[in-house]
C-alpha positions in Angstrom: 0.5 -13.8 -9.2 1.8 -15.5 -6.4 4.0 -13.6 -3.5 5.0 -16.0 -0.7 6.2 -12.6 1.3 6.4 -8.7 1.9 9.1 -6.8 2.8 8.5 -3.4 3.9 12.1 -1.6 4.6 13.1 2.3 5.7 10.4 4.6 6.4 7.6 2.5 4.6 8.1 -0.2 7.8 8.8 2.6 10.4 4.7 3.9 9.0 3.6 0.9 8.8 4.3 -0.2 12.5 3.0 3.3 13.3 0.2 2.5 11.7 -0.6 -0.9 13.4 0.3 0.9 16.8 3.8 -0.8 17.4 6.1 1.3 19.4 9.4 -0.1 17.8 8.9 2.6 15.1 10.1 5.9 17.3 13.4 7.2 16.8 12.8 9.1 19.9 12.8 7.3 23.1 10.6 10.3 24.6 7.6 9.4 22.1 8.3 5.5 22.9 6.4 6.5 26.3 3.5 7.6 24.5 0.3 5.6 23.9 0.3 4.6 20.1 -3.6 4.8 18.3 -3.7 1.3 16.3 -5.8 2.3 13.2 -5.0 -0.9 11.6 -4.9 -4.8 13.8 -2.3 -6.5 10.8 0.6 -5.0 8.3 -1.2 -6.9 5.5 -4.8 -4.7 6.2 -2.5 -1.6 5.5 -1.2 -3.2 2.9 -5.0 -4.0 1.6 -5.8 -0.3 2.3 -2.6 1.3 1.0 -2.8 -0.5 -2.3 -6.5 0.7 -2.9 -5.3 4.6 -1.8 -1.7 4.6 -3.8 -3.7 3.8 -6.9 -7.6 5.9 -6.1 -5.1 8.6 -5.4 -2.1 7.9 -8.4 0.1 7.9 -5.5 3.4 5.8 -5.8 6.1 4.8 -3.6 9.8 5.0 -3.8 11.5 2.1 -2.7 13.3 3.1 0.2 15.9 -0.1 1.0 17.1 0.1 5.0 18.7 -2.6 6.9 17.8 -1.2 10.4 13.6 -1.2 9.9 12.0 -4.0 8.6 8.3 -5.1 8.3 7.8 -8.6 6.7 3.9 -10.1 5.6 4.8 -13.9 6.2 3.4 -16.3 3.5 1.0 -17.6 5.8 -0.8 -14.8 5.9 -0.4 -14.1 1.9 -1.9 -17.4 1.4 -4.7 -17.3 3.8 -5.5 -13.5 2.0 -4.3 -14.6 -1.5 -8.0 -13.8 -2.8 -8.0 -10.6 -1.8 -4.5 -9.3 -3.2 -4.8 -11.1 -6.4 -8.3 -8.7 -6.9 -6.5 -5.7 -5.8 -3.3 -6.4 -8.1 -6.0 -7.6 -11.4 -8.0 -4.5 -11.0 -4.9 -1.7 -10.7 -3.3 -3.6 -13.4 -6.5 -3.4 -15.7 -7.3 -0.1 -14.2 -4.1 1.7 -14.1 -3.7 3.9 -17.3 0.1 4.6 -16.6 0.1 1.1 -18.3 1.1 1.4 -21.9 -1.1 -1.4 -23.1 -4.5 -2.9 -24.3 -7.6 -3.5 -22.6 -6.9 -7.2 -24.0 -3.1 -7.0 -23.1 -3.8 -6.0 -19.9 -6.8 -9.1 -18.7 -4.2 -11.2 -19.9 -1.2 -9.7 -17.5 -3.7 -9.6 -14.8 -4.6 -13.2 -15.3 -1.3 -14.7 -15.9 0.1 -17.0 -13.0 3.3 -15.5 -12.3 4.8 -16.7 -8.9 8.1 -15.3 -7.4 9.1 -16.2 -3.5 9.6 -12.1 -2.3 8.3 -8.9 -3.2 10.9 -6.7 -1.0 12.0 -2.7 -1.1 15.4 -4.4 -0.7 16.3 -6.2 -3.9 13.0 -5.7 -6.0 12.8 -9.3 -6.9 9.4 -8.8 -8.7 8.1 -10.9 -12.0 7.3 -8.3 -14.0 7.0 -4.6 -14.2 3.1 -4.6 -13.4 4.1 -6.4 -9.9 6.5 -3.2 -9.1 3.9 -0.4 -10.1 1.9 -2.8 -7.6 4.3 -2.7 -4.7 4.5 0.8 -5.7 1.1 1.8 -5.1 1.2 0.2 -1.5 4.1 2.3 -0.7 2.7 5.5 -2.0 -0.7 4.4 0.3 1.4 3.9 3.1 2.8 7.5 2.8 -1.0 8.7 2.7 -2.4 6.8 5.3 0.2 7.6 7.4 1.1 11.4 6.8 -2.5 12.1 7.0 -3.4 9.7 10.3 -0.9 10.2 11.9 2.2 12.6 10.6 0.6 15.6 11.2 0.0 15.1 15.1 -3.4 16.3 15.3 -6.0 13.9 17.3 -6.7 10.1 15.4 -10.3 11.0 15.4 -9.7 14.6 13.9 -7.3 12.8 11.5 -9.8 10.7 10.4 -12.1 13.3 9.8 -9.6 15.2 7.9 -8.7 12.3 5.5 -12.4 11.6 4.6 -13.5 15.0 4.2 -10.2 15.5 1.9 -11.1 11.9 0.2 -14.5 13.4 -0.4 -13.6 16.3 -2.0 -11.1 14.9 -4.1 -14.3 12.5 -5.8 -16.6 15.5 -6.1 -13.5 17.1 -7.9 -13.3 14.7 -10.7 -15.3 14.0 -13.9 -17.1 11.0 -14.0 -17.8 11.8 -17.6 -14.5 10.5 -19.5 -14.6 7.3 -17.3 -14.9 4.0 -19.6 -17.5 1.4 -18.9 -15.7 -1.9 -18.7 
């Protein structure tokens, strides 16, 4: 799997500026004024963090296509972090039960060399339909990280609290028991 770029379109690129403390996000100039919290330095480390959220929490995006809000992951930087998106994408594709398939079937998506020039909320120009649940799960951890760091206007370090203390929970909720050993 080789994507040369990400394009993050509509509200997914409006949270994801937020996110990243970038002001061109507001729709209302009075909020433009205010001090944004950075809880991220680049789009692709909420990218890194969404994709890991989306699928920890089953969470998946709709793709929201917008001409007027646009975030874009350059191939530069998809190259230099190629490592680290080809782990995330092999282990939700292995990991991800909403995948109709065998343990075998599945290494050997995960493993294939696939390439394709943009992954994009615009014209879904994806290889194959384990690259869309993918993009999917960044989405839906975009939504997350930013309706619970930011969305619900509390103070960032309250926020943060909130969202680990939730995140907590939710793993002392669920049964380690009827996990398989890989």
């Amino acid at each position: 799997m080789l994507i040369k770029t990400y394009n993050f379109t509509g509200k997914h690129a409006m949270y994801m500026a937020n996110l990243v403390g970038d002001n061109l996000s507001s729709d209302n100039a009075e909020q433009d004024n205010v001090e944004r919290t950075a809880f991220f330095k680049r789009n692709i480390d909420v990218m890194f963090a969404a994709a890991v959220l989306g699928f920890k929490l089953n969470r998946k995006g709709q793709i929201e296509p917008s001409n007027e809000k646009k975030r874009t992951i350059l191939n530069e930087q998809i190259i230099r972090e190629q490592s680290t998106i080809q782990f995330l994408y092999r282990m939700i594709v292995i990991l991800d039960d909403s995948i109709d398939m065998s343990l075998e079937d599945k290494l050997k998506a995960a493993f294939a060399t696939n390439t394709t020039s943009v992954a994009s909320s615009e014209n879904e120009n994806y290889d194959d339909e384990h690259e869309k649940i993918f993009y999917q799960y960044i989405l839906g951890g975009i939504e997350y990280l930013y309706e619970n760091l930011i969305g619900n206007g509390n103070n960032p370090i309250d926020n943060i609290g909130q969202l680990l203390d939730d995140f907590q929970y939710k793993e002392e909720e669920k049964n380690y028991n009827n996990v398989p050993i890989i």
